[in-house]
C-alpha positions in Angstrom: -1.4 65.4 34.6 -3.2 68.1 33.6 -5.3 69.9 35.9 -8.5 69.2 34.3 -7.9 65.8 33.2 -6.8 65.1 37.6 -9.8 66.9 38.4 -12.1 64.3 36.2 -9.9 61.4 37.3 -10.7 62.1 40.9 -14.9 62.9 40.3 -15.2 59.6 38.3 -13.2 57.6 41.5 -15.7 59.7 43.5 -19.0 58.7 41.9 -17.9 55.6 40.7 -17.2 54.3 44.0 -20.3 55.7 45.9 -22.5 53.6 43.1 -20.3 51.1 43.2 -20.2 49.7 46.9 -23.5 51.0 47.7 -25.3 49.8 44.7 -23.4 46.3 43.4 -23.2 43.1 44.7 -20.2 43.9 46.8 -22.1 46.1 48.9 -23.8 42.7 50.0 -20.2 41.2 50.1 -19.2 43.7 52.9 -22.3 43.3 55.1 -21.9 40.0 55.0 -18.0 39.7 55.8 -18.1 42.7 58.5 -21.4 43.5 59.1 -23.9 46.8 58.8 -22.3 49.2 60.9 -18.6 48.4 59.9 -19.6 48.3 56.2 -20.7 51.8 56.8 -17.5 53.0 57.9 -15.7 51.7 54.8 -18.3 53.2 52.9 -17.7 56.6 54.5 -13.7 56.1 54.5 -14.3 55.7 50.8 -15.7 58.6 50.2 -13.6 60.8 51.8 -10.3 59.3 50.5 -11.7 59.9 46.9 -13.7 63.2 47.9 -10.9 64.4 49.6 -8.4 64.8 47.0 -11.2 65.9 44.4 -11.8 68.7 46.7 -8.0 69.4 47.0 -7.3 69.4 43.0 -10.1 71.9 42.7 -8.9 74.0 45.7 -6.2 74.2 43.8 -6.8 74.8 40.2 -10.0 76.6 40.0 -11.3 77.7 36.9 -8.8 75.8 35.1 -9.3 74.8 31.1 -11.7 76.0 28.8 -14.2 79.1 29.4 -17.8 77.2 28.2 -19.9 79.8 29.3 -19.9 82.8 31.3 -23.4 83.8 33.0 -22.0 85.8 36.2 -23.4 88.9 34.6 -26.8 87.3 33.7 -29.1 88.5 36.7 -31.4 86.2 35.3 -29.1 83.4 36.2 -28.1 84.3 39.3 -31.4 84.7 40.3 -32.2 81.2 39.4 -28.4 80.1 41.2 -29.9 82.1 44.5 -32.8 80.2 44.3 -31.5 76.5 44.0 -28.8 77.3 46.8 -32.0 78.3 49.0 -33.5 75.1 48.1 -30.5 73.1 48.2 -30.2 74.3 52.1 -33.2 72.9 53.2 -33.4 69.8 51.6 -30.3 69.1 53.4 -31.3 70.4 56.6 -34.7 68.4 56.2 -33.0 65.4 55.2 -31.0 65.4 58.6 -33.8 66.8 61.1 -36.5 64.3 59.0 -34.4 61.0 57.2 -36.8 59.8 54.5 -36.8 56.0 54.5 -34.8 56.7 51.5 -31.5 57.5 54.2 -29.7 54.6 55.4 -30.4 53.9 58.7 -33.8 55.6 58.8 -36.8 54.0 59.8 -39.6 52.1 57.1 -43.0 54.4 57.1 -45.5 54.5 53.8 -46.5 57.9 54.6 -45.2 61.1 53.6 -44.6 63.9 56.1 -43.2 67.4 55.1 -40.9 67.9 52.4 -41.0 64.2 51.8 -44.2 64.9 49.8 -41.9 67.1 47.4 -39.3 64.9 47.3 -38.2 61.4 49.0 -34.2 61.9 48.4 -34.2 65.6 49.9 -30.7 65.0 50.9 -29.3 64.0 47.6 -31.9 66.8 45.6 -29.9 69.2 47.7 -26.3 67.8 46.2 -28.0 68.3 43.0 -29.4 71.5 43.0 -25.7 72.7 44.8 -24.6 71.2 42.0 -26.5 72.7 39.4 -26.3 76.2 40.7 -22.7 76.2 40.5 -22.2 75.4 37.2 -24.6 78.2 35.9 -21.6 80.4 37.7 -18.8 79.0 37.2 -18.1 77.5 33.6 -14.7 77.0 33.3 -14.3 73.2 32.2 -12.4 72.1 35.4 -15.5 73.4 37.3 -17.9 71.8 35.5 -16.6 68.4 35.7 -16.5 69.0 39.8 -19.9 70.7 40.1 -21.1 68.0 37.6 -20.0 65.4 39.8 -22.7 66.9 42.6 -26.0 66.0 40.3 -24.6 63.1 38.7 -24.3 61.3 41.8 -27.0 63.0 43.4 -29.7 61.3 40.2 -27.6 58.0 40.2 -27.9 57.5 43.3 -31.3 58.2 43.8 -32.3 55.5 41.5 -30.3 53.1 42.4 -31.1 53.4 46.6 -34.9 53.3 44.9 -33.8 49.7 44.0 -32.0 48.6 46.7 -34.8 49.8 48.9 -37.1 48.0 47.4 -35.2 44.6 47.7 -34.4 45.7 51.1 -37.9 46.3 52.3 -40.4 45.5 49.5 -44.0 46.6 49.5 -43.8 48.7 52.1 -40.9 51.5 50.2 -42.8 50.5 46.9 -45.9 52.0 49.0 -43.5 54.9 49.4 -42.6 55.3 45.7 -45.6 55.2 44.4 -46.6 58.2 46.8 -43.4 60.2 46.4 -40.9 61.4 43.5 -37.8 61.9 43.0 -37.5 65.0 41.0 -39.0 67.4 43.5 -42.8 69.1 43.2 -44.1 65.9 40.4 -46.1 64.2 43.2 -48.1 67.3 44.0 -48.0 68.2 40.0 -49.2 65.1 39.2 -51.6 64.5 42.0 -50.4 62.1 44.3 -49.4 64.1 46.9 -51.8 67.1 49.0 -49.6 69.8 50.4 -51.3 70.7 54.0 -50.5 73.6 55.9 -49.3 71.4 58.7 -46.6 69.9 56.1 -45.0 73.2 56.3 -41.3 73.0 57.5 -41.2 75.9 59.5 -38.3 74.7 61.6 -36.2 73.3 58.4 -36.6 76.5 56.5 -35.4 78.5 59.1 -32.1 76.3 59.8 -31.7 76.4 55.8 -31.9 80.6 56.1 -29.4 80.8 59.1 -27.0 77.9 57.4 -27.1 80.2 54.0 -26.8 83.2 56.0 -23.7 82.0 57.5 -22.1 80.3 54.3 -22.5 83.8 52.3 -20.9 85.4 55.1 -17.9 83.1 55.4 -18.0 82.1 51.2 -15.5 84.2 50.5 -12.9 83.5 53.1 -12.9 79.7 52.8 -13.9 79.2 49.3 -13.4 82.3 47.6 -16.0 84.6 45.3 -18.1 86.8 46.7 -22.0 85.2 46.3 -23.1 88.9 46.8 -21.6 90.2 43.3 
């Protein structure tokens, strides 16, 4: 198979299964026939059995097909690819030190604290925005179908954990919607949302700086490229 065509094979089994046992009716199947916590470890063996070899194909045939576009050179670009990286690592650092009800396994609340005011999926924003950045530098079509896979299933599946949510706990998340966004920074554009200095994640944004610190240090011994130039 070509390397391109293995590479897409592997991201649709990737995405397609996260949306499909976490947002069908066989997600209810599995609760049902093994319960919550074991459902969650099929869930996660899933994923890795499909992210896994997606990860390996890649590993293994980077930059393969087409050139799309080249933007390395564009300081303009990588400019904005520092800048979603930053984000990207503290979303996910918030969305581990504070779960939005959004998580599974987090607790219900109607109020926003934090980052959740920007966003109420900062864990799968950051997949996105990792994503995204990556394909402004790399856009070689076996790359783009991998770092596409990111904000595909970053988007999907915030909207469909939206709906689940909300038959899972009702008016209470829809109290939480209706507060929050999805894309990040439209509830404060749009007026729902007050930032207050106390909503500053001063903790979170210094575990993202040390976390990107330490990933541009090591980047180009594990994954290759130098983020530097």
């Amino acid at each position: 198979m070509d390397p391109v065509e293995s590479i897409g094979l592997w991201a649709v089994l990737w995405v397609g299964t996260h949306l499909g046992i976490s947002s069908t009716r066989l997600r209810s199947r599995l609760i049902s026939l093994v319960g919550a916590e074991p459902y969650r470890g099929v869930y996660s063996l899933v994923a890795f059995a499909t992210l896994g070899p997606l990860i390996y194909e890649f590993a293994y045939h980077k930059h393969s097909g087409p050139l799309l576009w080249y933007l390395r050179a564009t300081p303009e670009a990588r400019g904005v690819t520092w800048l979603l990286m930053f984000l990207a690592f503290i979303f996910l650092a918030a969305s581990l030190i504070n779960p939005a009800p959004s998580s599974i396994g987090a607790a219900s609340q109607n109020t926003p604290r934090g980052l959740q005011k920007l966003t109420r999926h900062p864990g799968l924003v950051a997949f996105s925005l990792f994503g995204i950045g990556h394909l402004l530098m790399n856009g070689w079509a076996g790359d783009v179908i991998f770092f596409g896979a990111f904000p595909v299933l970053g988007i999907a599946g915030g909207l469909t954990q939206d709906q689940r949510k909300l038959r899972e706990l009702g008016d209470s998340y829809r109290q939480f919607m209706d507060a929050t966004s999805f894309f990040p920074f439209l509830a404060l554009l749009s007026g729902r949302q007050k930032w207050q200095p106390g909503d500053m994640p001063w903790i979170v944004i210094v575990v993202g700086i040390v976390v990107a610190a330490v990933t541009v240090a090591v980047h180009p011994y594990i994954f290759g490229g130098n983020p530097l130039g």
